[in-house]
N, C-alpha and C positions, 0 to 999 in steps of 0.2 A: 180846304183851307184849315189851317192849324188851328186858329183860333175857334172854330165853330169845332172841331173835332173834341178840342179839349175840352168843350161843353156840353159834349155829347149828339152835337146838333147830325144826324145825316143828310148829306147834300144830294139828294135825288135829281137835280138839271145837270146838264152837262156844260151849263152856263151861267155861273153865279151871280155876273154882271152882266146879265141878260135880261129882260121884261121882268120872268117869274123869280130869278135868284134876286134882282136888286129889291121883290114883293117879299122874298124869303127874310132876306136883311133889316131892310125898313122896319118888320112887327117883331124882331129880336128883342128879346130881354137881357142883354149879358152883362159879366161886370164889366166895371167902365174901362180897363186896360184892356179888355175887347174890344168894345165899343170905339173905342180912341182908336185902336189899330188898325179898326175895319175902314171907319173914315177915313181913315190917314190911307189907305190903300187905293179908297173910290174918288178921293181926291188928284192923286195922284196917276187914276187911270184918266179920267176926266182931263186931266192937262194935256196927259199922252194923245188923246181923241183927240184936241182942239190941231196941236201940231203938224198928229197925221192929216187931219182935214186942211191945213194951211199949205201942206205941200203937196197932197196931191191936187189941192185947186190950182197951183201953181205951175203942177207938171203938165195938167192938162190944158192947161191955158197954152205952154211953149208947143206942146205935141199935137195941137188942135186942128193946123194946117197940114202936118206931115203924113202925107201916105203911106208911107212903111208903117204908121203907130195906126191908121185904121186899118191899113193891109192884114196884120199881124191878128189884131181881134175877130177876124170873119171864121179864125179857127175856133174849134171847141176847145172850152174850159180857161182859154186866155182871154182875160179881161183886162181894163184899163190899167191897173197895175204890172201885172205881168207884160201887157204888152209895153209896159213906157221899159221895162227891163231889158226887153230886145234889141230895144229902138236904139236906146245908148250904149 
């Protein structure tokens, strides 16, 4: 992220909004047009999750009876997403 770079900060996770990056973020000290910009980003991921979660509870609710969508998963590496991909 730009903003932590141009503070110098090095980002050692491979997942900034992950357990250990958002433990990274939380004890930041930066100036507040940082600070502003990081929230505004975690906020805005945070809506993004709620949505994803809205529609795949929704997908799996319609594909829940369909055999082809549990057919498809007994393969390796396709999961519920990938497989509601197949299905439609």
């Amino acid at each position: 992220m730009r903003c932590l770079a141009k503070c110098g900060i090095q980002v050692l996770m491979s997942d900034l909004f992950g357990v250990e990056g958002t433990k990274l973020l939380d004890r930041l000290d930066l100036p507040a047009a940082y600070t502003a910009r990081i929230g505004s980003l975690r906020r805005i991921m945070d809506d993004l999750d709620f949505e994803v979660e809205v529609f795949e509870n929704l997908t799996r609710g319609r594909l829940r009876t369909d055999p082809g969508y549990a057919a498809v998963q007994q393969f390796p590496g396709i999961g519920p997403i990938l497989g509601a991909v197949f299905v439609a």
